[in-house]
Biopython code that builds the backbone (N, CA, C, O; Angstrom):
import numpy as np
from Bio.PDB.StructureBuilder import StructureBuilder

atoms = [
    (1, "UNK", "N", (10.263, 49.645, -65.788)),
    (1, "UNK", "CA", (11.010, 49.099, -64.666)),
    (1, "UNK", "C", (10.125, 48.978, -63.426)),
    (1, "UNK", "O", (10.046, 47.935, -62.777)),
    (2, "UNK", "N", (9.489, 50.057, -63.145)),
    (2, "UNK", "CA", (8.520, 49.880, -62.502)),
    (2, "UNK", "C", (7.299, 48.866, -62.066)),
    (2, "UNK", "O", (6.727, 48.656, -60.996)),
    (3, "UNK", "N", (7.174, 48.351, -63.357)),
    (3, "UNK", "CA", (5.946, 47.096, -63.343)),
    (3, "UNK", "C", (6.408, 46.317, -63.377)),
    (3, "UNK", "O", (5.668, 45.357, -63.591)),
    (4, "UNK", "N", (8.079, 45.926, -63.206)),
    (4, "UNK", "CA", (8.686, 44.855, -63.515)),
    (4, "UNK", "C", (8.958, 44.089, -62.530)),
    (4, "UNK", "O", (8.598, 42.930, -62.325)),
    (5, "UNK", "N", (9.987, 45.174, -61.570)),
    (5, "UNK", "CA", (10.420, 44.855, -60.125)),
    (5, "UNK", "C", (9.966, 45.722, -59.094)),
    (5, "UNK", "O", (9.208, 45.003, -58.444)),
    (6, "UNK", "N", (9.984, 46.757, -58.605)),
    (6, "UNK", "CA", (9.133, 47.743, -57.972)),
    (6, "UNK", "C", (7.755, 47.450, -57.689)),
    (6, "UNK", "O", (7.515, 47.696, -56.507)),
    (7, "UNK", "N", (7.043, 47.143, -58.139)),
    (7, "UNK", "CA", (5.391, 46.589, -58.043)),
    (7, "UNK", "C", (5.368, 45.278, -57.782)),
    (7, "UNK", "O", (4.435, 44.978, -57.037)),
    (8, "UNK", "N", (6.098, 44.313, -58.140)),
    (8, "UNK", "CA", (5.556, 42.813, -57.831)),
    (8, "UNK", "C", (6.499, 42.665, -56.457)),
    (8, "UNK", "O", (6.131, 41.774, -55.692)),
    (9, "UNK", "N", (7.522, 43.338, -56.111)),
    (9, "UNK", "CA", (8.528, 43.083, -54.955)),
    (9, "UNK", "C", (7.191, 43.929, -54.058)),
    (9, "UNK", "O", (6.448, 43.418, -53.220)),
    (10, "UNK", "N", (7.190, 44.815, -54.364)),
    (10, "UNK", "CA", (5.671, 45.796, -53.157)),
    (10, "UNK", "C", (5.033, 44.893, -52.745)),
    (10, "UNK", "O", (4.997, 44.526, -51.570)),
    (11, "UNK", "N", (4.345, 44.336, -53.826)),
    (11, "UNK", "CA", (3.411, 43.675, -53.510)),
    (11, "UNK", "C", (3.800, 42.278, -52.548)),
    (11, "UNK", "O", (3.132, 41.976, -51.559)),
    (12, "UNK", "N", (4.252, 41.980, -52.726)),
    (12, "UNK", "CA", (5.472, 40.406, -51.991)),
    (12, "UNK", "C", (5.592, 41.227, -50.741)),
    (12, "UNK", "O", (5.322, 40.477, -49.803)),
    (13, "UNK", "N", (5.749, 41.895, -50.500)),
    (13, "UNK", "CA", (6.679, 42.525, -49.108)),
    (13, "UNK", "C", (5.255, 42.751, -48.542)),
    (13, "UNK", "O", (5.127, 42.029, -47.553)),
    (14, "UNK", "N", (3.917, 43.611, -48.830)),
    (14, "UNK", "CA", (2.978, 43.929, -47.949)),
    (14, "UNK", "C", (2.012, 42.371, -47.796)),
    (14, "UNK", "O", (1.226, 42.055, -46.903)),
    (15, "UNK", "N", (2.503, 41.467, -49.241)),
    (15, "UNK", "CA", (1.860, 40.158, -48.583)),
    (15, "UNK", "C", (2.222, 39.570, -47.235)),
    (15, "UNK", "O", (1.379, 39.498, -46.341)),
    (16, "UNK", "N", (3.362, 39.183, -47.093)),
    (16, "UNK", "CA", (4.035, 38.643, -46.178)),
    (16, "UNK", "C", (4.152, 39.889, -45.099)),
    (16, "UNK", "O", (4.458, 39.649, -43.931)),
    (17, "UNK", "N", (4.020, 40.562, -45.329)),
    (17, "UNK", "CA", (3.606, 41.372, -43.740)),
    (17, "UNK", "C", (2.257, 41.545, -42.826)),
    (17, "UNK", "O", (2.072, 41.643, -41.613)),
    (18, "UNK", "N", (1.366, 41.537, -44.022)),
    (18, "UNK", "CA", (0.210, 41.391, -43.636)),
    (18, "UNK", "C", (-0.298, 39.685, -43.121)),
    (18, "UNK", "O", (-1.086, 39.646, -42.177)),
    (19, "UNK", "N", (0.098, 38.499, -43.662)),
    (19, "UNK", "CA", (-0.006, 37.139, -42.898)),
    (19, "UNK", "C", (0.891, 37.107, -41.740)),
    (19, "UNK", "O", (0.520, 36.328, -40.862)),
    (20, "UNK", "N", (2.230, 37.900, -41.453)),
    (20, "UNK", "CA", (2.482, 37.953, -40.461)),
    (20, "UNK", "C", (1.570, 38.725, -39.424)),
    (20, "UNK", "O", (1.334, 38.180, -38.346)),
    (21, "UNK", "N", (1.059, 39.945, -39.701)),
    (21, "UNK", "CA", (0.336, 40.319, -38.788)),
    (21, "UNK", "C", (-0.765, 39.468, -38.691)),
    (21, "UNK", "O", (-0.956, 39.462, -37.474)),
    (22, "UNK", "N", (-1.526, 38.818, -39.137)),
    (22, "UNK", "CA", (-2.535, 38.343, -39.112)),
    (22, "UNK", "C", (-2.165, 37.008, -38.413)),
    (22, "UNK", "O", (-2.907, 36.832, -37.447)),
    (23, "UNK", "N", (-1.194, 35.933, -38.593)),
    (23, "UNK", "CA", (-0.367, 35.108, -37.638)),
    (23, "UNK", "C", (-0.405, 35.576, -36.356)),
    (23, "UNK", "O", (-0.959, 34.770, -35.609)),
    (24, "UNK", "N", (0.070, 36.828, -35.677)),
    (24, "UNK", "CA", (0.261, 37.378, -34.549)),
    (24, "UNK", "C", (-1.196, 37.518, -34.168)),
    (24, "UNK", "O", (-1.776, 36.997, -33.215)),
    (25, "UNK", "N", (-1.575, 38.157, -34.908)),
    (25, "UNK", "CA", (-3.156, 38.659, -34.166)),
    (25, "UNK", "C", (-3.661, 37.455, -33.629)),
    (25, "UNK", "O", (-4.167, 37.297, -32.518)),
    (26, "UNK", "N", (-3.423, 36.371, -34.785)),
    (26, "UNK", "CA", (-4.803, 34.930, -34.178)),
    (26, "UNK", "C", (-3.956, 34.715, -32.963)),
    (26, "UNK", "O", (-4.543, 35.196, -31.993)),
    (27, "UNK", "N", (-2.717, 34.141, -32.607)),
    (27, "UNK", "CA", (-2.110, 33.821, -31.643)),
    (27, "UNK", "C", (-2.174, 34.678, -30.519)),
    (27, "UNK", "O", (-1.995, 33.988, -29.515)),
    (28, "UNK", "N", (-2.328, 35.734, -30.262)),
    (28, "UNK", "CA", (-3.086, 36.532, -29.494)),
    (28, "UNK", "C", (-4.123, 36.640, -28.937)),
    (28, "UNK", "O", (-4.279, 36.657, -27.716)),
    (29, "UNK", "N", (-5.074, 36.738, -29.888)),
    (29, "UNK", "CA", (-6.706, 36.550, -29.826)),
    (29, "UNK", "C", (-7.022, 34.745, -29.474)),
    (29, "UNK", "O", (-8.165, 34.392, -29.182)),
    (30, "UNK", "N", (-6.421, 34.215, -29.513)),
    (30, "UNK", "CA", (-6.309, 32.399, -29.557)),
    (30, "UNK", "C", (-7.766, 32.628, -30.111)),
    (30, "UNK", "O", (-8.842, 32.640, -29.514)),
    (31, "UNK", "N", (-7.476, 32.797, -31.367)),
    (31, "UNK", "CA", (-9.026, 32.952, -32.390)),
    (31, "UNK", "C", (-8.637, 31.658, -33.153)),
    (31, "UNK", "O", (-9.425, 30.712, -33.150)),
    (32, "UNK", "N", (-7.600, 31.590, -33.725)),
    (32, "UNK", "CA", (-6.744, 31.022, -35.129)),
    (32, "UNK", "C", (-6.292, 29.484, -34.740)),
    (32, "UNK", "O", (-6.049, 29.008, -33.631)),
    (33, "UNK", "N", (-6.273, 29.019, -35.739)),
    (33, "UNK", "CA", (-5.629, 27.013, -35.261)),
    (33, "UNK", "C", (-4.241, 27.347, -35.441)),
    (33, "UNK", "O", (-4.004, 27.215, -36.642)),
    (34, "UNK", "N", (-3.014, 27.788, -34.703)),
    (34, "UNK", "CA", (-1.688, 28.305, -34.849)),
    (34, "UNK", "C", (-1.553, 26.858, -35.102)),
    (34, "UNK", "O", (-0.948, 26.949, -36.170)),
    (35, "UNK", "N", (-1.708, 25.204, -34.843)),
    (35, "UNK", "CA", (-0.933, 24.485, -35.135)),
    (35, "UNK", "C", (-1.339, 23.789, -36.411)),
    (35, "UNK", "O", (-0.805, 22.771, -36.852)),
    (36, "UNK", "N", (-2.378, 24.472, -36.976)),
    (36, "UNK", "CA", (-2.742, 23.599, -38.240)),
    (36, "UNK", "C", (-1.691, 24.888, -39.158)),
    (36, "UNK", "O", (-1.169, 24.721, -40.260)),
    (37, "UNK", "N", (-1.628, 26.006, -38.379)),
    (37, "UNK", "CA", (-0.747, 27.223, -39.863)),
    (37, "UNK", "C", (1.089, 26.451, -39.425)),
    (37, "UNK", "O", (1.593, 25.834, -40.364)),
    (38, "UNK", "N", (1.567, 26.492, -38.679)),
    (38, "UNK", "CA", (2.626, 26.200, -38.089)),
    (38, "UNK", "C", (2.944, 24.724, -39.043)),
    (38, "UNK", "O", (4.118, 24.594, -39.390)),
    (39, "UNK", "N", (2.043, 23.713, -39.438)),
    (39, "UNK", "CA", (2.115, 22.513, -40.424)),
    (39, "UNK", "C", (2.314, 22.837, -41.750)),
    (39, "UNK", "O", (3.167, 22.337, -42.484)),
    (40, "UNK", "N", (1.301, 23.905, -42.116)),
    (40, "UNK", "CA", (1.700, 24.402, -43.034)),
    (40, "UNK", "C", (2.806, 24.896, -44.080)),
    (40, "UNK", "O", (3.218, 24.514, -45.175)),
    (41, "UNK", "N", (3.154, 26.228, -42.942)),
    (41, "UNK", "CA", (4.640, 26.631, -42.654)),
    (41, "UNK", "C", (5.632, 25.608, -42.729)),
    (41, "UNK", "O", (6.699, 25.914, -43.262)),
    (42, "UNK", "N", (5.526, 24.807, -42.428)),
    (42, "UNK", "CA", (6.482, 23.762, -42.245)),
    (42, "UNK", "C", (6.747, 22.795, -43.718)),
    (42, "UNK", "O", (7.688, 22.166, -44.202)),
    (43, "UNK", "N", (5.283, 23.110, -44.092)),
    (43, "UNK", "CA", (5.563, 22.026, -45.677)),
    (43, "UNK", "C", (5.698, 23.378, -46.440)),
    (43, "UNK", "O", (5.921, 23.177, -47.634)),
    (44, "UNK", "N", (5.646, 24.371, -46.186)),
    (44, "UNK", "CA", (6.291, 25.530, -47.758)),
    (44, "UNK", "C", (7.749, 25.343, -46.631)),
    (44, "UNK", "O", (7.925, 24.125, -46.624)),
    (45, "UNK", "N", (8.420, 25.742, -46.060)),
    (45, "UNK", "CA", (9.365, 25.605, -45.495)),
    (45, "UNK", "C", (9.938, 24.338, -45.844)),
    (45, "UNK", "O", (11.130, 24.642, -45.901)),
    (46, "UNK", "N", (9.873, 23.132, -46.112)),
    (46, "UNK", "CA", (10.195, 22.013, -46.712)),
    (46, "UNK", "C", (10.295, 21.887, -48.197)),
    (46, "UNK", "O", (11.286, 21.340, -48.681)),
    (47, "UNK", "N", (9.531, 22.262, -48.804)),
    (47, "UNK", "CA", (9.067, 21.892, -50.256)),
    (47, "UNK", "C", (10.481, 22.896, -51.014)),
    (47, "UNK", "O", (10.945, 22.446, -52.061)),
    (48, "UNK", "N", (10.996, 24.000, -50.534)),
    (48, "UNK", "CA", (12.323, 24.161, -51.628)),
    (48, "UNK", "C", (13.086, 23.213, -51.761)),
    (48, "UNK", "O", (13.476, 22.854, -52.872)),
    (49, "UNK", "N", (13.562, 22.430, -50.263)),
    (49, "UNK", "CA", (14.149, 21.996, -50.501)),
    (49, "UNK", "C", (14.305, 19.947, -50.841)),
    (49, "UNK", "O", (15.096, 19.016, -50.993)),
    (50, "UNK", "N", (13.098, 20.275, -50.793)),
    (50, "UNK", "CA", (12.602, 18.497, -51.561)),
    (50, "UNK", "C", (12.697, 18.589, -53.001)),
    (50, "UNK", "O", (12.905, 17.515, -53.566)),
    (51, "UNK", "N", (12.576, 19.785, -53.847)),
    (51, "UNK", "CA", (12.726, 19.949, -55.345)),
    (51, "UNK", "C", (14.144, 20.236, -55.685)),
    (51, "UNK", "O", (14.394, 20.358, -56.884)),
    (52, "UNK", "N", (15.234, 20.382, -54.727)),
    (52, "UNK", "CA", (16.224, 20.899, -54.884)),
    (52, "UNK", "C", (17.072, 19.510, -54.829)),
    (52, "UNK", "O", (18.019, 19.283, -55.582)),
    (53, "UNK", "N", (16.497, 18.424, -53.620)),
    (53, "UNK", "CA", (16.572, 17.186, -53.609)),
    (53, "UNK", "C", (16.796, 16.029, -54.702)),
    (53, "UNK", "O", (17.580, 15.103, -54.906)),
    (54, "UNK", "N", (15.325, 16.783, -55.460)),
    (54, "UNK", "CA", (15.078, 15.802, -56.495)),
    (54, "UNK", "C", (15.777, 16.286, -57.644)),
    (54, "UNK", "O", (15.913, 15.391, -58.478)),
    (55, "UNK", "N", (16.346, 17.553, -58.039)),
    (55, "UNK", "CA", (16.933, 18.041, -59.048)),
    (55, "UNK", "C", (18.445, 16.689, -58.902)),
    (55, "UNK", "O", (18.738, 15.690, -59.558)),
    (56, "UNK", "N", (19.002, 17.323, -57.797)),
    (56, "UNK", "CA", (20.226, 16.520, -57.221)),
    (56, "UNK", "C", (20.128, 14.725, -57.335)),
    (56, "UNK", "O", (21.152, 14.072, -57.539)),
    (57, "UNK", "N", (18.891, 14.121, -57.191)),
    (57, "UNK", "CA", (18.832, 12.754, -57.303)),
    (57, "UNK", "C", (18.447, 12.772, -58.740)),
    (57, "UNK", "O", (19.475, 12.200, -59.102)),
    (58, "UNK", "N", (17.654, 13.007, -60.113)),
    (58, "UNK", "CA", (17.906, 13.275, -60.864)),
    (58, "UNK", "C", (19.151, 13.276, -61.691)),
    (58, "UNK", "O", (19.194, 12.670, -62.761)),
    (59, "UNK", "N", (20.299, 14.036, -61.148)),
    (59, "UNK", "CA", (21.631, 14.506, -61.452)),
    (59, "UNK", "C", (22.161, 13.260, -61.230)),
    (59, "UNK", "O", (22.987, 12.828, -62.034)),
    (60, "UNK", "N", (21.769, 12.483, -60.103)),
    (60, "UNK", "CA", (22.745, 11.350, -59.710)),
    (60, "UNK", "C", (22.348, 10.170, -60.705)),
    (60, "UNK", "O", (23.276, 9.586, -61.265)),
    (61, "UNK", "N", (21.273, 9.847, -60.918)),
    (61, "UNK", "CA", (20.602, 8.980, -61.501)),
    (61, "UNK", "C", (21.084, 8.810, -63.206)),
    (61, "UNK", "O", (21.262, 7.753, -63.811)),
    (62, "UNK", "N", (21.207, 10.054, -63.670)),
    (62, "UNK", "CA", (21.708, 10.636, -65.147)),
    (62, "UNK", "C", (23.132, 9.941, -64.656)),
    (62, "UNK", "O", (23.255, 8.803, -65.108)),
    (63, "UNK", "N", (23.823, 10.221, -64.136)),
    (63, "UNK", "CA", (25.382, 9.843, -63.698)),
    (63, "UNK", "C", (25.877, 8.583, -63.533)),
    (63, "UNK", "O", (26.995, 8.088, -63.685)),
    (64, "UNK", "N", (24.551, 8.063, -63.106)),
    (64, "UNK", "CA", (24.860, 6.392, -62.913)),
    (64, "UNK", "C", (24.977, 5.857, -64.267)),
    (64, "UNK", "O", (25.897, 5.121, -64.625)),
    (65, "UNK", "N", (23.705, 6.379, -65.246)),
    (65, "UNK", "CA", (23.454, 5.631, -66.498)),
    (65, "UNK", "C", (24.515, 6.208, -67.264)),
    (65, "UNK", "O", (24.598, 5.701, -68.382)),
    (66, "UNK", "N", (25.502, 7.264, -66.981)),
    (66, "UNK", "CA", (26.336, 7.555, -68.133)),
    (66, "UNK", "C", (27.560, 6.541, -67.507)),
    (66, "UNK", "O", (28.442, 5.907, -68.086)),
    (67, "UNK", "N", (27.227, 6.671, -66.119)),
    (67, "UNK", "CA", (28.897, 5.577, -66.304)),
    (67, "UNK", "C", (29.273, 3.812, -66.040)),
    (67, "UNK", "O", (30.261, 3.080, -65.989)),
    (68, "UNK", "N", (27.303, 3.697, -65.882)),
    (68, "UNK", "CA", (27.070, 2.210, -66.513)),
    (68, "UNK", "C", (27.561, 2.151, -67.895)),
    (68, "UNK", "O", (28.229, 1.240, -68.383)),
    (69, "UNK", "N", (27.083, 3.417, -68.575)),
    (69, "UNK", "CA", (26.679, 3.091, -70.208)),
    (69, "UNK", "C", (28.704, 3.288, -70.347)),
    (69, "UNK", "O", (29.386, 2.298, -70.611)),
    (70, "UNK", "N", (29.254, 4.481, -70.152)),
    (70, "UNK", "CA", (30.713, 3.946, -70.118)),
    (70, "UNK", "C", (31.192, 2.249, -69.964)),
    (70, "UNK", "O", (31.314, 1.422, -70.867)),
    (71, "UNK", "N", (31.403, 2.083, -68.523)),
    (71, "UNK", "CA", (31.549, 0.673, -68.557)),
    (71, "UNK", "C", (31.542, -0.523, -69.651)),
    (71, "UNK", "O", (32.475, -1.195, -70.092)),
    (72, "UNK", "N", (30.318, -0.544, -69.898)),
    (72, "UNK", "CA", (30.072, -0.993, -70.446)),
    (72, "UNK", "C", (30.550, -1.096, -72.265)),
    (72, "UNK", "O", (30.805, -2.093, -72.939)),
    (73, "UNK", "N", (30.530, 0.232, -72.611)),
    (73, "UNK", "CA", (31.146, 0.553, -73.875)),
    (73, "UNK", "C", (32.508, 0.442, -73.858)),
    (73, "UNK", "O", (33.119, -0.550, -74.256)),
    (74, "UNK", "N", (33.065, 1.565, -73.348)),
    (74, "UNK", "CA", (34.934, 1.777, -73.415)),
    (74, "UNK", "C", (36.044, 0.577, -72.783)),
    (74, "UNK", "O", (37.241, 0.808, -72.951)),
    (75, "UNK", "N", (35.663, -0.627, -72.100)),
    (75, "UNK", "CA", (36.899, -1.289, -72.470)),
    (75, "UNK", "C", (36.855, -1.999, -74.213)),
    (75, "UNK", "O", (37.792, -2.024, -75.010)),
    (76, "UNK", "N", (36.021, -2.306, -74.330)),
    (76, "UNK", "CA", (36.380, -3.245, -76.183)),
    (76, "UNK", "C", (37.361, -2.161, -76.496)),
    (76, "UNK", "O", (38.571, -2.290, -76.684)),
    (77, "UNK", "N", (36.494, -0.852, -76.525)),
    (77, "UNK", "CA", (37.562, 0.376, -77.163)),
    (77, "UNK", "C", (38.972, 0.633, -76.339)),
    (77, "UNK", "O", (40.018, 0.592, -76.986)),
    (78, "UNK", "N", (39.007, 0.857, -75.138)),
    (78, "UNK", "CA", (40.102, 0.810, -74.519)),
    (78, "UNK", "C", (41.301, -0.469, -75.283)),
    (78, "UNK", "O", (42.484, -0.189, -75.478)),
    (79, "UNK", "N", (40.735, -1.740, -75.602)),
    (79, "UNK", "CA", (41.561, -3.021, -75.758)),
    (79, "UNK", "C", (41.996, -2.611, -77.063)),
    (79, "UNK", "O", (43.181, -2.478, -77.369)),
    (80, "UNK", "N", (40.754, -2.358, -78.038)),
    (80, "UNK", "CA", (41.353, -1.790, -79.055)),
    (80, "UNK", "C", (42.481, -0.760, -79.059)),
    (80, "UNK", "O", (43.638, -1.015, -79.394)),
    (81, "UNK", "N", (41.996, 0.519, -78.621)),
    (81, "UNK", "CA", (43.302, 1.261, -78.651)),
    (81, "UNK", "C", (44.706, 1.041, -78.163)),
    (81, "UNK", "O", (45.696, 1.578, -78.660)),
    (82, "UNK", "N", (44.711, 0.111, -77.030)),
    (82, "UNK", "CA", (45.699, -0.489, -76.433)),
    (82, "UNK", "C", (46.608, -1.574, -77.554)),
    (82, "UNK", "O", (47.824, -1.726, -77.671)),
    (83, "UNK", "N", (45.814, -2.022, -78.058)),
    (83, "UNK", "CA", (46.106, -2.796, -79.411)),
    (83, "UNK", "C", (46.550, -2.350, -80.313)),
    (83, "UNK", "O", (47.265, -3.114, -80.961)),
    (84, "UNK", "N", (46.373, -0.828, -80.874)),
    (84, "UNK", "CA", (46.688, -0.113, -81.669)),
    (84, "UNK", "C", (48.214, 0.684, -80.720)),
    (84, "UNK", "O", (49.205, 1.139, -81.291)),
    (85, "UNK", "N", (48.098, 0.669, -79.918)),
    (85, "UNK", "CA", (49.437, 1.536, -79.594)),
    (85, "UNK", "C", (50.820, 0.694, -79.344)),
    (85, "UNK", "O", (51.968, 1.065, -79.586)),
    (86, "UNK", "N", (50.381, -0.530, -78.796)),
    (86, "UNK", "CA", (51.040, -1.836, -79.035)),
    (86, "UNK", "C", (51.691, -1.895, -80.420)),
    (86, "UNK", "O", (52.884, -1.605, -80.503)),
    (87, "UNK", "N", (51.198, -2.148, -81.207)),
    (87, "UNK", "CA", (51.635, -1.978, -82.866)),
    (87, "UNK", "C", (52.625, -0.794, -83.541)),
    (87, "UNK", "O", (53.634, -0.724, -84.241)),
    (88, "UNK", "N", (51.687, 0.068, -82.879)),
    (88, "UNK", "CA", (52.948, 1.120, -83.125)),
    (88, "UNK", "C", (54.001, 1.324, -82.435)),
    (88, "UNK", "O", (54.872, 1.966, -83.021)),
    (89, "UNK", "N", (54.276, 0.917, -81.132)),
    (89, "UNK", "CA", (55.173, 1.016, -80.010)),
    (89, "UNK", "C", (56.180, -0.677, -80.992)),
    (89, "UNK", "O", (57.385, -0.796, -80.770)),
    (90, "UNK", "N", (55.821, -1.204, -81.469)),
    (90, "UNK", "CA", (56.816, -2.466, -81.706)),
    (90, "UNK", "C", (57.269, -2.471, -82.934)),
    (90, "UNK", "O", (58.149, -3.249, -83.301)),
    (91, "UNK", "N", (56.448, -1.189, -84.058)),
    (91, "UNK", "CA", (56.830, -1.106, -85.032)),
    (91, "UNK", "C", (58.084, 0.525, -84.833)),
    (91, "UNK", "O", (58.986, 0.715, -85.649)),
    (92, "UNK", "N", (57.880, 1.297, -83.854)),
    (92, "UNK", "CA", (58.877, 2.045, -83.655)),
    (92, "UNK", "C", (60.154, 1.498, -83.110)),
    (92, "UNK", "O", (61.231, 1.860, -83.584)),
    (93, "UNK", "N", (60.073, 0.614, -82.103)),
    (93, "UNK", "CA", (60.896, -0.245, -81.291)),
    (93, "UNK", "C", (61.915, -0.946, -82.601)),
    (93, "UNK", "O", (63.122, -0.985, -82.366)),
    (94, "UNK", "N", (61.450, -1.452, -83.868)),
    (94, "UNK", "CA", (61.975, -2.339, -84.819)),
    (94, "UNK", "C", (62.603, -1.072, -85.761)),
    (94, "UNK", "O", (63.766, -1.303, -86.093)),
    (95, "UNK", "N", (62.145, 0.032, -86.186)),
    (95, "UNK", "CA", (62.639, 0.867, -86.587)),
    (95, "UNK", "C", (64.193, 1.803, -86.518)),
    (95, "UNK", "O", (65.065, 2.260, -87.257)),
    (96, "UNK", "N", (63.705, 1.671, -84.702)),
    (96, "UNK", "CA", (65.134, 2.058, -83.710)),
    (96, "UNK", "C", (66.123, 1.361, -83.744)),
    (96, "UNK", "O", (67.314, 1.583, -83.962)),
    (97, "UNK", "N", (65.380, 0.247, -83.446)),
    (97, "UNK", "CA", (66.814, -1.284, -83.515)),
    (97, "UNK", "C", (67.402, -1.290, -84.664)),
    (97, "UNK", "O", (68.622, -1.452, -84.683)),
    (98, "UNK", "N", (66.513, -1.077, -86.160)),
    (98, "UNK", "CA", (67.648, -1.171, -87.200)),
    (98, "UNK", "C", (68.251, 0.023, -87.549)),
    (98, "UNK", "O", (69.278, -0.242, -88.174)),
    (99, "UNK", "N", (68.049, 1.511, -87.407)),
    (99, "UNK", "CA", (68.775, 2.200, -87.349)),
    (99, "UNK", "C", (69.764, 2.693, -86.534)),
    (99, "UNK", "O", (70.386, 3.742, -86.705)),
    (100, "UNK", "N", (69.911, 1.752, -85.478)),
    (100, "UNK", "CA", (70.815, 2.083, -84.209)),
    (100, "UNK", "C", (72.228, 0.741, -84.588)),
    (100, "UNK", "O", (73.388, 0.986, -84.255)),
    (101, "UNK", "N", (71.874, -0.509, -85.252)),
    (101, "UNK", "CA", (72.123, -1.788, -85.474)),
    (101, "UNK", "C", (73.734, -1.587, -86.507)),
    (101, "UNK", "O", (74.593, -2.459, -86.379)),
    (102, "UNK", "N", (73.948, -0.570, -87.331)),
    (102, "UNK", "CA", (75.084, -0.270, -87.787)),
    (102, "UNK", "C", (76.109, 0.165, -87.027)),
    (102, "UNK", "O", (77.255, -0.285, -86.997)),
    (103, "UNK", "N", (75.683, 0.995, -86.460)),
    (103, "UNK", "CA", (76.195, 1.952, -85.256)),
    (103, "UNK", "C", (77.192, 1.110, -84.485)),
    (103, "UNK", "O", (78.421, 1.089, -84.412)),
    (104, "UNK", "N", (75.818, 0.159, -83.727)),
    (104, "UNK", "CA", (76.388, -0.853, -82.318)),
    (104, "UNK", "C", (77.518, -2.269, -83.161)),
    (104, "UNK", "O", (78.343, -2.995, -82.605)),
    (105, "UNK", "N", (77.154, -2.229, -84.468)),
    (105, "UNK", "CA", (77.878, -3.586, -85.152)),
    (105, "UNK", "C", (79.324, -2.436, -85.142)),
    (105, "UNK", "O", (80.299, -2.464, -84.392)),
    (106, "UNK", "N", (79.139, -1.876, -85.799)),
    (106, "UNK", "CA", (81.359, -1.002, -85.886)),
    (106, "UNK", "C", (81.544, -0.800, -84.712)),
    (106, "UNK", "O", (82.716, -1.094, -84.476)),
    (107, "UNK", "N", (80.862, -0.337, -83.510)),
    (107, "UNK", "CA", (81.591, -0.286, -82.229)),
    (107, "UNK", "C", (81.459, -1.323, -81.781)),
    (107, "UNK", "O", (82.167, -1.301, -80.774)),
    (108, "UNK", "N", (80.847, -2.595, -81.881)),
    (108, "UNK", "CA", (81.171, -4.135, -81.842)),
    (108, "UNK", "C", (82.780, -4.269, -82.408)),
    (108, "UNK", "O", (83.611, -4.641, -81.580)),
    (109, "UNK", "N", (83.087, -4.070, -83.347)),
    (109, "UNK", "CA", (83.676, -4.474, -84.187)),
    (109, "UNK", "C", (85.234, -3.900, -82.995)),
    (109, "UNK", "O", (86.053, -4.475, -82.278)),
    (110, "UNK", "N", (84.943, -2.586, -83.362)),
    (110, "UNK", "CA", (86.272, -1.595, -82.933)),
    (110, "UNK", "C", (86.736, -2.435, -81.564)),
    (110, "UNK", "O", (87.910, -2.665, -81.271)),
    (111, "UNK", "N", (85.363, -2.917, -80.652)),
    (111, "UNK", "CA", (86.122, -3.099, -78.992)),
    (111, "UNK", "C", (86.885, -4.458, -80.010)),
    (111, "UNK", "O", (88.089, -4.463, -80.264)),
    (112, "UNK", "N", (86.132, -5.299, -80.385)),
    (112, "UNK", "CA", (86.696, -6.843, -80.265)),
    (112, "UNK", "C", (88.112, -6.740, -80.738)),
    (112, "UNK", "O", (88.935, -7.516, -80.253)),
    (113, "UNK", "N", (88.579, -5.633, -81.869)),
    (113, "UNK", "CA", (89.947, -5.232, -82.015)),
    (113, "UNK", "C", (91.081, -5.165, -81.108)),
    (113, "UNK", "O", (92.213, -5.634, -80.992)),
    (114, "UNK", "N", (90.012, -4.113, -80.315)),
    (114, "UNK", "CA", (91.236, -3.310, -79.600)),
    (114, "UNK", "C", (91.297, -4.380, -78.117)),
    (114, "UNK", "O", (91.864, -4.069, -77.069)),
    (115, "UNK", "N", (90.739, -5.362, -78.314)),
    (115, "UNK", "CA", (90.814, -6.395, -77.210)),
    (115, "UNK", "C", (91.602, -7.120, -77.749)),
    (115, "UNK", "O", (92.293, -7.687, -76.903)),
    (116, "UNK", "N", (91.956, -7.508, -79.179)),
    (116, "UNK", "CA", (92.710, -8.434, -79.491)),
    (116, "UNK", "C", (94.114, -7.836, -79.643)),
    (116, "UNK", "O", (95.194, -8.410, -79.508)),
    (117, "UNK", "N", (93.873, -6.615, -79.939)),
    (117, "UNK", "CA", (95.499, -6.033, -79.911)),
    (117, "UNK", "C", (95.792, -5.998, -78.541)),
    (117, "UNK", "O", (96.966, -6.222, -78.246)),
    (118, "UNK", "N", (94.984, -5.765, -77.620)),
    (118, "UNK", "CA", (95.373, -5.590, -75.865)),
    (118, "UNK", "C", (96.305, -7.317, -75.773)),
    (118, "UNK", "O", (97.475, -7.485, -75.428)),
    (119, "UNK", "N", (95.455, -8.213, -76.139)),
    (119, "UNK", "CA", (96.070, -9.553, -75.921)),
    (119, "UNK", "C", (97.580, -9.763, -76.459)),
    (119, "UNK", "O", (98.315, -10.510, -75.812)),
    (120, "UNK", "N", (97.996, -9.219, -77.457)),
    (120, "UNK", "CA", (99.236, -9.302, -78.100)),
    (120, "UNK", "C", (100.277, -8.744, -77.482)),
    (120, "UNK", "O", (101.394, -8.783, -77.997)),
]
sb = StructureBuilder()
sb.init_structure("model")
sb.init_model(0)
sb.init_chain("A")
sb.init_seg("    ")
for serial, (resi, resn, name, xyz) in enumerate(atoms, 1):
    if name == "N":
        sb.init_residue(resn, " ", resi, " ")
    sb.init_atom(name, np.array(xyz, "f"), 0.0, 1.0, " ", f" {name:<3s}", serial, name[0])
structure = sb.get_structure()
């Protein structure tokens, strides 16, 4: 555990303390080019997030081509399936009608009766 996290975090922590001191000292001493380190700083200070950028444009780019490549594919299939549910929606529709069609013919039947006995 030790050589794992303990030693490489040490080591990270007395790096960056020691370029900070050494930052301070030149700026002090006006020994050091503070604006050529300060450019520097500025492109590691930049650079996470230009790769984090490009992960994200990447992501977008993949996204476009899946929903060009959709487009492009799923209406034939959409028409098809629409076509297919059509068929079954008119073959249930014809199913209903003739099993409902006995039903509505005797209570056809019964009113036109009892209308003709009303007339008498």
């Amino acid at each position: 555990m030790f050589w794992q996290v303990t030693l490489p975090l040490s080591l990270g922590v007395i790096l960056v303390l020691a370029a900070a001191v050494w930052v301070v000292m030149s700026g002090i001493q006006r020994t050091g080019d503070i604006g050529r380190w300060a450019g520097i700083s500025v492109v590691w200070l930049i650079l996470p997030v230009l790769v984090v950028l490009l992960l994200f444009f990447f992501l977008l780019a993949g996204l476009v081509y899946v929903v060009t490549w959709l487009l492009i594919r799923v209406p034939p299939a959409a028409l098809q399936a629409q076509d297919l549910i059509s068929r079954i929606n008119s073959h249930i529709r014809k199913v209903a009608d003739a099993s409902v069609e006995p039903i509505l013919r005797t209570q056809g039947w019964k009113a036109g009766w009892q209308v003709l006995r009303r007339k008498r």
